[in-house]
C-alpha positions in Angstrom: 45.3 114.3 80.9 48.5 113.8 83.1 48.8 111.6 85.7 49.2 114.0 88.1 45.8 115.3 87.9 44.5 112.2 88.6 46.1 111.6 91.6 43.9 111.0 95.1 42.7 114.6 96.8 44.4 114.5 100.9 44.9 116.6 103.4 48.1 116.9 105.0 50.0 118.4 108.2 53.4 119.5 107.7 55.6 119.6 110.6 59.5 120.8 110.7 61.1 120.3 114.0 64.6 122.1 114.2 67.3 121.9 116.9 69.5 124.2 117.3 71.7 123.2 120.2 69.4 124.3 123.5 67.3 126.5 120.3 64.2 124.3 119.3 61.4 125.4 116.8 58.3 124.0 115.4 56.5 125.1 112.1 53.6 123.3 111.2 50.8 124.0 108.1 47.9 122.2 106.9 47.3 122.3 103.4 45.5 119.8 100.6 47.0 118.5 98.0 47.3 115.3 95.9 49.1 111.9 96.2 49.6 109.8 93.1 52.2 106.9 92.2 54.2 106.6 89.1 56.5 103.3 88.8 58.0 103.0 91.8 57.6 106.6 93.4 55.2 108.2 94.9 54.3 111.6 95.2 52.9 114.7 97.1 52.1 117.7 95.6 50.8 121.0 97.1 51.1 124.9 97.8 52.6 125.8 100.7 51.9 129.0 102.9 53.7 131.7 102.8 53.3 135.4 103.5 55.5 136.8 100.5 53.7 134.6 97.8 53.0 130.6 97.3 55.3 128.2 97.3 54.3 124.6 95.1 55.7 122.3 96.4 56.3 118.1 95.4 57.6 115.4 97.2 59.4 112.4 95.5 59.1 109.4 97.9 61.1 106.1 96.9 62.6 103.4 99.3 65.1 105.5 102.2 65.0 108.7 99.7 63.3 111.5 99.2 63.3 114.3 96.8 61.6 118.0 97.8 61.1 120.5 95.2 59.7 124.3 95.7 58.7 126.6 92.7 57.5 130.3 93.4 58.9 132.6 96.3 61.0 129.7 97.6 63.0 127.8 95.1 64.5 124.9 96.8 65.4 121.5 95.3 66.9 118.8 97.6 67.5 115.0 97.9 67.6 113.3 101.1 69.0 110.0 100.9 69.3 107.7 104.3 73.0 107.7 105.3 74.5 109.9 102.9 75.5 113.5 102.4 73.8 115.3 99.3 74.0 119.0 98.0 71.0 121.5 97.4 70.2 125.1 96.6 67.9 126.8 98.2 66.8 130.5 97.1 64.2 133.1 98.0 64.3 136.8 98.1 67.5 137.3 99.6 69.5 135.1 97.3 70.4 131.8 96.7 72.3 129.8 99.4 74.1 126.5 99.2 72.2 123.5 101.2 74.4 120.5 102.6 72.4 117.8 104.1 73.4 114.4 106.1 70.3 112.1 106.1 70.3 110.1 109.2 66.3 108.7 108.6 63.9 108.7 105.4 60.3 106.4 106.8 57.9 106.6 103.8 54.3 104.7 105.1 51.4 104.0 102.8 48.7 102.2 103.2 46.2 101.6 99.9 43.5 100.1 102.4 42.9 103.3 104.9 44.4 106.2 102.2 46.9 107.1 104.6 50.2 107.7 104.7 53.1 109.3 106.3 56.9 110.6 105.6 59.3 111.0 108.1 62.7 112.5 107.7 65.7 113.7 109.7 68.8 115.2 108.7 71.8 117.7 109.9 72.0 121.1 107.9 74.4 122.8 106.7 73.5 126.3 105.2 76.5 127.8 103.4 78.8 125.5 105.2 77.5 126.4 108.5 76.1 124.6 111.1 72.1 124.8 110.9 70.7 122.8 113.3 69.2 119.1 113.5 65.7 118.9 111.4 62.8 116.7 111.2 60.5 116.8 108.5 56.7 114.9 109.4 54.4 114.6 106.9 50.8 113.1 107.3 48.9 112.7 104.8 45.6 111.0 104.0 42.6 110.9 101.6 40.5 114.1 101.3 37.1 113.1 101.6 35.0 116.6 101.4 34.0 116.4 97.7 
């Protein structure tokens, strides 16, 4: 049995925030999912909402970086690392784009005691080498306790 099947059942609210000059958008889900650690990371996995399909999606969480992955009708795979530029792809139905990213907060919160936890994260995008707005990732997560 992998570990990841033994990790702790949560419920968590995802929240983007994008600015795009005056432009701003909010897109929130609640899912479940589960949080395990392994070493020094920790982790989020889930499936994500979307109309075309579903989306699984994990979370790498270590110090002021962070690592998203999506499988299914969104491949995505990027690293967000406080302070620094780093390259991504990004690819759904109409192709696969180029994602540019420059990290200027990564907040990772645990707490063993209440089995909650939160990631914060913002960043400037660039999409193709274009401008894509200002985005802020919020992720709340906490222990699941319906079983």
């Amino acid at each position: 049995m992998s570990n990841e099947q033994k990790g702790l059942p949560i419920k968590l609210k995802f929240v983007t925030e994008i600015r795009d000059g005056k432009r701003k958008e909010t897109v929130a889900f609640d899912t479940n999912g589960l949080y395990y650690e392994k070493g020094k990371n920790r982790y989020l996995t889930f499936q994500e909402p979307h109309e075309q399909g579903e989306i699984k999606t994990i979370v790498k969480m270590y110090d002021d970086e962070v690592l998203i992955m999506r499988s299914g009708v969104v491949s995505m795979r990027q690293v967000y690392k406080k302070g620094h530029w780093t390259q991504g792809t990004y690819q759904n139905t109409l192709g696969q784009f180029s994602m540019d990213t420059k990290t200027d907060n990564v907040l990772v919160q645990w707490s063993e005691k209440t089995k909650k936890g939160s990631l914060f994260v913002t960043y400037q995008l660039l999409l193709q080498g274009n401008e894509a707005g200002r985005y802020t990732i919020t992720i709340n997560f906490k222990e699941d306790h319906h079983e």
